[in-house]
N, C-alpha and C positions, 0 to 999 in steps of 0.2 A: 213696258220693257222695250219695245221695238221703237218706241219714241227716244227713248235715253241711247238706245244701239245709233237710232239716225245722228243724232245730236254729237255722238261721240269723233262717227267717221265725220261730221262736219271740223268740230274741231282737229282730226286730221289734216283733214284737205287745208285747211287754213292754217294748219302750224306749218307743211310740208311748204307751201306758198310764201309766208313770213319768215321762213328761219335763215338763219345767218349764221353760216359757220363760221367766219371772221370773229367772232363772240366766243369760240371757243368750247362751248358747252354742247354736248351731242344733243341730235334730234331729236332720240328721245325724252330724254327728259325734257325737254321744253316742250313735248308733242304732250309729254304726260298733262301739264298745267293746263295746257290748250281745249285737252280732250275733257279735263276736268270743269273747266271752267264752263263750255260750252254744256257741258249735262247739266252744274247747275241751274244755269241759266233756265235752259228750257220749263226744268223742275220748277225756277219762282214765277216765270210767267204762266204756271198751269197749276201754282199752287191753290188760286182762288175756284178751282174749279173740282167735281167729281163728287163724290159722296161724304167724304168729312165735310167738305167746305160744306154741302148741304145743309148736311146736320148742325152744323154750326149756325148756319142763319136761323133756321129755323128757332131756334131759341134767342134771338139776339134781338131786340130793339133797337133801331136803326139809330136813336138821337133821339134829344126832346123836338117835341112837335112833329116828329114822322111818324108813320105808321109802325104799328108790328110788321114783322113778316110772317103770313100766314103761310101753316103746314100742308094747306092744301095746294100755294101754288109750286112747291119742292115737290110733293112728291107725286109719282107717278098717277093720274086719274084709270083706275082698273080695277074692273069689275071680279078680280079674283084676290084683289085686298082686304082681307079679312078685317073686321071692326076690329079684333081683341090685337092685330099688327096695328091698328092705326093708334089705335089706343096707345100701346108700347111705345110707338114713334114721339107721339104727343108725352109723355110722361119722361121720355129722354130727353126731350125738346125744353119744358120744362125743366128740368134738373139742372140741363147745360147753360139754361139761361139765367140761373140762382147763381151758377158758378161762373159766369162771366160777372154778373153783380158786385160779387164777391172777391175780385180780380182787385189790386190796385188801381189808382185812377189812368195811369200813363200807359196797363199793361194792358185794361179798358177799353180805353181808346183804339188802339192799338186794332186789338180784334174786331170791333164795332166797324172801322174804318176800312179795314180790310174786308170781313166777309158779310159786311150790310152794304156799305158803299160802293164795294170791290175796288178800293184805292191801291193802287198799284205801292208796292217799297219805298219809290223812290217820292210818291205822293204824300206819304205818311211822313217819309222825312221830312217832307218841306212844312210836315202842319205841326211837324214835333221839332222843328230848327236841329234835326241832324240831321247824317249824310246815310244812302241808303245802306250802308254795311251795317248802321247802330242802330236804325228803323229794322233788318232782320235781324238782328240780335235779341233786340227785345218783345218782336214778334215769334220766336225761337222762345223764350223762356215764359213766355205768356201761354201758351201751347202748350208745355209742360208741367205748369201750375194746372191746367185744366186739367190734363192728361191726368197728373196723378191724384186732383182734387174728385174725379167724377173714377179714378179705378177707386180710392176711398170709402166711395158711396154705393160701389158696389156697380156700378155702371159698365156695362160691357158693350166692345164696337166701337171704341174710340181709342183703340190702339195705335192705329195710325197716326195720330197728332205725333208731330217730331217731337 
């Protein structure tokens, strides 16, 4: 939250610096866009990061010919990790990785590229010949196919997916 708070007064500071009343349109509303735009921002450069992105590799195959991604190098090494949580972790990891499978092939892609590679939006775009607004879009709806394919199966903790 204090990341999106910095992010916000940044887009401040920077509408407060670029605006132009000769334009006619108050400060704030052009500050609102500013402030907006600047939170996204921060959000998709840190979307491949944190504990969904985790959990997501964890179950993903990186490509033909790469390796898996093993659960052992996610998740924490600690001696108060229970076998029957590791267990659980490895049985979500699995599930998740049936339902990326199961993803279309472009929406696939998509995921694989992003949270095995960690190809940035705009990187996706260029392997998908769009531009990055239609690389989040359909990185936005590939998320929700998972989202509501693994709430289906009864999979809890992956609420967060947008």
């Amino acid at each position: 939250m204090s990341d999106l708070i910095q992010a916000g007064n940044l887009g401040l500071m920077q509408a407060k610096r670029s605006f132009n009343s000769a334009n006619g349109a108050p400060l704030a509303g052009y500050a609102k866009f500013r402030i907006r735009g600047e939170m996204l921002d921060t959000v998709r450069r840190n979307a491949g990061r944190g504990p969904v992105a985790a959990a997501i590799r964890t179950g993903i195959k990186a490509g033909p010919g790469d390796e898996e991604i093993e659960l052992e190098n996610i998740l924490p090494a600690s001696s108060e990790e229970s076998p029957l949580r590791l267990t659980a972790s490895r049985e979500r990891a699995a599930i998740l990785g049936e339902e990326v499978d199961r993803l279309p092939p472009r929406y696939r892609m998509v995921v694989r590229l992003r949270y095995s590679r960690e190809y940035s939006l705009r990187e996706i775009g260029a392997v998908l010949r769009v531009n990055e607004s239609r690389a989040c879009q359909i990185h936005r709806s590939a998320l929700g196919r998972l989202r509501r394919a693994l709430s289906s199966r009864g999979v809890k903790g992956f609420s967060q997916l947008m």
